[in-house]
C-alpha positions in Angstrom: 18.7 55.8 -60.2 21.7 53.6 -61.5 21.2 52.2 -64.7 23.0 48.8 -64.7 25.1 47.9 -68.4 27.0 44.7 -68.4 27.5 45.3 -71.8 31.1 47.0 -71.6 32.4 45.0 -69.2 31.0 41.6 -71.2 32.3 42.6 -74.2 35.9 42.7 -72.3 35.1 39.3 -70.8 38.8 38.2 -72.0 40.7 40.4 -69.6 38.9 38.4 -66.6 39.0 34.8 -67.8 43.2 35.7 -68.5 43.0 37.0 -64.9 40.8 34.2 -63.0 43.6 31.7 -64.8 45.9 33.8 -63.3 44.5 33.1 -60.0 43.7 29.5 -60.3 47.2 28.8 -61.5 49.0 30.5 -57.8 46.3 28.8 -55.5 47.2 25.5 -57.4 51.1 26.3 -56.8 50.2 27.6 -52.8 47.8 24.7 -52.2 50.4 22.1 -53.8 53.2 23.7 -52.3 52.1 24.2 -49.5 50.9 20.3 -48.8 54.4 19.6 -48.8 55.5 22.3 -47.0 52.7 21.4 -44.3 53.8 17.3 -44.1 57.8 18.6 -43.2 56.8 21.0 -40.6 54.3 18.6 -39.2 56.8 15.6 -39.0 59.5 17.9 -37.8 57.2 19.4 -34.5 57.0 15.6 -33.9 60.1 14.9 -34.4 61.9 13.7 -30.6 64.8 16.3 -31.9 64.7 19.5 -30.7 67.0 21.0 -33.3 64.4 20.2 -36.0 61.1 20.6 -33.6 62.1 24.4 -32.9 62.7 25.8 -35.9 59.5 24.3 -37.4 57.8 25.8 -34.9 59.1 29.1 -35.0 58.0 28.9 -39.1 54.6 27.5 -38.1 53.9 30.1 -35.4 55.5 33.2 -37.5 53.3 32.5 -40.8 50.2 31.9 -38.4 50.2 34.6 -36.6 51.5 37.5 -39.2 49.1 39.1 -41.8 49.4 37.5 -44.8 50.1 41.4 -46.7 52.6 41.7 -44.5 54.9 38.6 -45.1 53.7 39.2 -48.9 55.3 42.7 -49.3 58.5 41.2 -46.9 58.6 38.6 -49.6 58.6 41.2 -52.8 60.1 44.0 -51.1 62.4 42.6 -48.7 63.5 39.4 -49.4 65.4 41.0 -52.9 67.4 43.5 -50.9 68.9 40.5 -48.5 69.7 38.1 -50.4 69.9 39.9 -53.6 67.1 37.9 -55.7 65.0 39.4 -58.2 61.6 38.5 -57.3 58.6 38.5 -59.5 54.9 39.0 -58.6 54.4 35.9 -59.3 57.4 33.9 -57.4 56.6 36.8 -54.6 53.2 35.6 -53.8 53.7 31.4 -54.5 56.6 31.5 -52.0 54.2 34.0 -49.1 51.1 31.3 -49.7 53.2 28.5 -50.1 54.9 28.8 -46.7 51.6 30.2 -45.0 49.6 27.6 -46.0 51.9 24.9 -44.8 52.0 26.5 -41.5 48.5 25.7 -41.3 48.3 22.7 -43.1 51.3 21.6 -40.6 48.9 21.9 -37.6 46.3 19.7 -38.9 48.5 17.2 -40.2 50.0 17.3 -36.7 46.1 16.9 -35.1 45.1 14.1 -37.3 48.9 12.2 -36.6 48.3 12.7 -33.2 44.8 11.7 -33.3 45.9 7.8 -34.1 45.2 5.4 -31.3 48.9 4.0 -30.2 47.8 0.8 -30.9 48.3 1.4 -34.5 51.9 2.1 -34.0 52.4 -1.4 -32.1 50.7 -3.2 -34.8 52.3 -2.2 -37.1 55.6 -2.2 -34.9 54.7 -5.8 -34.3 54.7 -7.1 -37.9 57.9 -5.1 -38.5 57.6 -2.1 -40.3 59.7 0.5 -39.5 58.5 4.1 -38.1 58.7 5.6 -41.6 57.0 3.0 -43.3 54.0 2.8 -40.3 53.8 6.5 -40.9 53.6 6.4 -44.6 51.2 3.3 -45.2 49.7 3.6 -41.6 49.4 7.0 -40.1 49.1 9.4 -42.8 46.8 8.0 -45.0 44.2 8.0 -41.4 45.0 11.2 -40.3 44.9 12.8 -43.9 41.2 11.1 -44.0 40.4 12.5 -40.8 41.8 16.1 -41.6 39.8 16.4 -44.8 37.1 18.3 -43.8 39.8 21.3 -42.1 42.1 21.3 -45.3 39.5 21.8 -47.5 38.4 24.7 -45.7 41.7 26.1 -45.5 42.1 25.3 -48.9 39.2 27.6 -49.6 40.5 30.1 -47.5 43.6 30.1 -49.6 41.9 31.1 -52.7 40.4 34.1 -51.4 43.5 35.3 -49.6 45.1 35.3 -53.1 43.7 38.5 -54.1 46.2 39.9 -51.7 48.4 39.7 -55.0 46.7 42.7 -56.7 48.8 44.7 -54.2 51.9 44.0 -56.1 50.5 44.0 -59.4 50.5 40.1 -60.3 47.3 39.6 -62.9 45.2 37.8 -60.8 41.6 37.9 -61.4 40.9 41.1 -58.5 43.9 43.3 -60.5 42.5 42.6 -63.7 39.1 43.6 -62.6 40.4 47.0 -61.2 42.3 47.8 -64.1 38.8 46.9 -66.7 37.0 48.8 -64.2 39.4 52.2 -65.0 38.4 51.0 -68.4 35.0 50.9 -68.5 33.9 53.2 -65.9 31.5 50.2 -64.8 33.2 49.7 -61.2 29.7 48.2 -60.2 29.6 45.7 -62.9 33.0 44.5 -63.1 33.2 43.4 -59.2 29.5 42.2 -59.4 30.7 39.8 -61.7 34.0 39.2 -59.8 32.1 38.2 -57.0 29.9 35.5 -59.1 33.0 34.0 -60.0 34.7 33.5 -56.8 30.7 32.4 -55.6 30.7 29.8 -58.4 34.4 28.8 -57.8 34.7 28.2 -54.3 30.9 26.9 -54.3 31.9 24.7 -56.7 35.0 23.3 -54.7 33.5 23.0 -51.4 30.5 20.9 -53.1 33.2 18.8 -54.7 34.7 18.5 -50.9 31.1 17.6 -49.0 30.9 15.0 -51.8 34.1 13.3 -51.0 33.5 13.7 -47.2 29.9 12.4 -47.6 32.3 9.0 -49.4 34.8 8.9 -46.6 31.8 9.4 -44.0 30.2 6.2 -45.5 32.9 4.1 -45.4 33.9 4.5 -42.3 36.7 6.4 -43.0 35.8 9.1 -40.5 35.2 7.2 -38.1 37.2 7.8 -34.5 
């Protein structure tokens, strides 16, 4: 029988905390980053140009439908030799989430803008605001409301497909745990407790997000 001992792995408690701060400082970066990222590429597939409606479609399409270790080792392995950048772990893996995430981020954005009834667009058209000011006091703050529910779930998402980083040795919370598990011969112990924390983390966050929905939900906010 297996005799569980947290003991060596608590006592080395440090190296994890150092690592899930590691972790929650790229999903912020990704999730912030990639907000933006998601708003241009959204505005640009509606855009009436093609010339800016094709290329963020190509982005949007490319980073949806690639693995995300793939573009990640294209970003620390490949992106240096073309344009002759170093890259860091770090820089690596906040540009790969950053972009993929707004690819995804773009297509909701895009849903909930769409999802405003035209009559919105005349009212607002009627008391003179222009488009960008209809979209920016009118649209988006509707469409963001309605899209809640999807970005928090892909905000979730994010923060597990961080641990991808481990890959090219950035000190997220997963490489720190391999590298205390070599340590302390406690494999079993080490990503029991890895697993609490992403279980306490994201429970956490989504809690946070069904009480903010639950808000919206009682206003009205969601309503069609």
């Amino acid at each position: 029988m297996y005799e569980w001992d947290f003991g060596p792995v608590l006592a080395e408690s440090g190296v994890l905390l150092a690592g899930f701060r590691n972790t929650l400082e790229l999903t912020a970066t990704a999730l912030a980053g990639g907000l933006v990222v998601g708003l241009l590429l959204a505005l640009a597939r509606l855009s009436p140009r093609r010339r800016l409606r094709w290329p963020a479609g190509v982005v949007i399409e490319v980073f949806r439908t690639t693995p995300p270790l793939v573009q990640l080792f294209w970003f620390y392995f490949g992106l240096p030799i073309v344009v002759s950048v170093e890259m860091t772990p770090f820089l690596a893996a906040a540009l790969t989430f950053t972009i993929q995430s707004g690819a995804f981020f773009a297509e909701i954005l895009r849903a909930g803008i769409v999802s405003i009834e035209r009559g919105q667009w005349e009212a607002a058209s009627a008391i003179g605001m222009r488009p960008h000011q209809t979209m920016r006091r009118v649209i988006l703050p509707q469409a963001v409301k309605r899209m809640f529910p999807s970005m928090m779930e892909r905000s979730i998402e994010l923060m597990k497909t961080t641990t991808l980083v481990a890959t090219v040795s950035y000190a997220d919370l997963l490489f720190q745990a391999n590298e205390l598990a070599q340590k302390t011969f406690r494999p079993l112990e080490v990503f029991t407790l890895v697993a609490l924390v992403y279980f306490v983390a994201i429970t956490c966050l989504s809690g946070l997000g069904s009480l903010l929905e639950r808000r919206f939900a009682r206003s009205g906010e969601f309503a069609a």
